[in-house]
C-alpha positions as CSV (number, residue, x, y, z in Angstrom):
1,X,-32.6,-29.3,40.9
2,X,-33.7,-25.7,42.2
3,X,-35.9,-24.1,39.9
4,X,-34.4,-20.7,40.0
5,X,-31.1,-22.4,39.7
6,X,-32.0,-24.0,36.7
7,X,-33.2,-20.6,35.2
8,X,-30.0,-19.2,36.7
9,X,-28.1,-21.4,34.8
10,X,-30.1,-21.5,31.3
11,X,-29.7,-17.4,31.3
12,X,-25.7,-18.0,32.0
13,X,-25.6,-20.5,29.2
14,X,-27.5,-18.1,26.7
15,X,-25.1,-15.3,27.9
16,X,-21.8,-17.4,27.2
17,X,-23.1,-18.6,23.6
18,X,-24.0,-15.3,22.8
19,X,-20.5,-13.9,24.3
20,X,-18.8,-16.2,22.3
21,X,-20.4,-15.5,19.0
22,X,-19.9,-11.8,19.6
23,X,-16.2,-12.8,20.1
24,X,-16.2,-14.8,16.6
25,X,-18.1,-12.0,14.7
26,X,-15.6,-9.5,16.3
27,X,-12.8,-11.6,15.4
28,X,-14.1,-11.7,11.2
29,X,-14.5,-8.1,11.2
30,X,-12.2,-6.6,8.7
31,X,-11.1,-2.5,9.6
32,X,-12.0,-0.9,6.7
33,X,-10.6,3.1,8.4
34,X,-6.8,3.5,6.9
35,X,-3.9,2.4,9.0
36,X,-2.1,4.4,11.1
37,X,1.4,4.7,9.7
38,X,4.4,4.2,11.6
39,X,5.9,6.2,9.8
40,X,5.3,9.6,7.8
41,X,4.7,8.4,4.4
42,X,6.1,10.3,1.0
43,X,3.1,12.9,0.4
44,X,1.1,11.3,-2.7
45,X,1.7,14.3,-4.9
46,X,5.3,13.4,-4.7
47,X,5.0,9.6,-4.9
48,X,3.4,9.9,-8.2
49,X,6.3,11.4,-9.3
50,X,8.9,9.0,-8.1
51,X,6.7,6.5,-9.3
52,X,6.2,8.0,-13.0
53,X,10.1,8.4,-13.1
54,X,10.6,4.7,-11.7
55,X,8.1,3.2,-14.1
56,X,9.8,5.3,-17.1
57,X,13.2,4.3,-16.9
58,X,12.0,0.3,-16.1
59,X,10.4,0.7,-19.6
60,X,14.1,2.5,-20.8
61,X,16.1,-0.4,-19.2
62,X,13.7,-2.9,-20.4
63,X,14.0,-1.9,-24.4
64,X,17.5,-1.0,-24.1
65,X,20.2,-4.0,-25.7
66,X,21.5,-4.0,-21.9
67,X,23.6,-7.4,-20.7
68,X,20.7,-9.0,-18.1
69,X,23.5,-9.1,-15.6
70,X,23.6,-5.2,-16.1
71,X,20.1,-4.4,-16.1
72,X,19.5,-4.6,-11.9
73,X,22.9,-2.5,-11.7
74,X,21.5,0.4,-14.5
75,X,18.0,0.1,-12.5
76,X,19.5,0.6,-9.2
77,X,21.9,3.4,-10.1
78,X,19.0,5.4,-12.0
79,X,16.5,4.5,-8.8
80,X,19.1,6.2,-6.6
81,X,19.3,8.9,-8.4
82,X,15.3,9.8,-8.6
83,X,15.7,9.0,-4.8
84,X,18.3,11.6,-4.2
85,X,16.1,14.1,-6.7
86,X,13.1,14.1,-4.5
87,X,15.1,14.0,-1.6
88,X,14.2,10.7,-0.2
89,X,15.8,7.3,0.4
90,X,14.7,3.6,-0.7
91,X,14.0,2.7,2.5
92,X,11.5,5.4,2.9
93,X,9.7,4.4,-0.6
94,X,9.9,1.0,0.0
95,X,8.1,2.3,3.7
96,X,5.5,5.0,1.9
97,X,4.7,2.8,-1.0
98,X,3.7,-0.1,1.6
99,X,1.9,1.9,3.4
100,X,-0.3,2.9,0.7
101,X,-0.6,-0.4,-0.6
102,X,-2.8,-1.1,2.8
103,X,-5.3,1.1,1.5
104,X,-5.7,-0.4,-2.4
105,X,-8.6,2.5,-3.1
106,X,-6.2,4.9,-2.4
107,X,-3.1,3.2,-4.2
108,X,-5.8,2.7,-7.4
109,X,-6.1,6.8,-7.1
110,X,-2.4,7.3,-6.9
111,X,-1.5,4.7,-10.3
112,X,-4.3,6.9,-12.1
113,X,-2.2,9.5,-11.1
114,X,1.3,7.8,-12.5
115,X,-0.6,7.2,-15.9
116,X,-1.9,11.0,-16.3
117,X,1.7,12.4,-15.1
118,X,3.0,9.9,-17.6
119,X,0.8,10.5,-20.3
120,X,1.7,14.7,-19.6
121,X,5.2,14.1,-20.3
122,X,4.6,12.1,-23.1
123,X,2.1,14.9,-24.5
124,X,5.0,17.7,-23.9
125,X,7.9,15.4,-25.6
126,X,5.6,15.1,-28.6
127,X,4.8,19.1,-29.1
């Protein structure tokens, strides 16, 4: 075999390994940015609210001598109304909470949030 053909093909043989591994280290790369939402989430100022009020009256239902079978009924009709109040529908929490789910440093921020607007009321039901 031709010398330079052997180098020729020891330099192609380097460049396809090293192509490759460049392919596998791409491919185990995580993307740490945000997503990009396909939608316009529920601003997180307002999803803490929704959120307080949801998490308050799923403690109310819970502690309440409520049937079972009427619990998920009670729990939907006070979710829909909390929905209308902020103007928004399921779908679109369902949508905005997802989407800051992605992001769990963000979603940490926005339950620290929750617990301070929920701790407030408490504070202000107590004085």
């Amino acid at each position: 075999m031709d010398v330079n053909l052997k180098r020729y093909l020891q330099k192609l043989y380097y460049i396809a390994i090293a192509f490759v591994m460049l392919i596998i280290i791409a491919s185990c790369h995580k993307n740490e940015t945000a997503p990009t939402p396909s939608i316009r989430p529920i601003g997180v100022d307002t999803i803490v609210k929704v959120l307080a009020d949801i998490h308050l009256i799923e403690a109310s239902v819970n502690i309440r001598f409520i049937e079972d079978y009427k619990k998920q009924e009670t729990r939907n009709t006070l979710k829909s109304k909390i929905y209308k109040q902020y103007g928004i529908t399921a779908l679109k929490f369902k949508e905005s909470y997802d989407y800051y789910s992605e992001n769990p440093i963000l979603l940490d921020s926005i339950y620290t949030e929750v617990i301070t607007e929920i701790t407030q009321r408490e504070l202000k039901t107590i004085k």
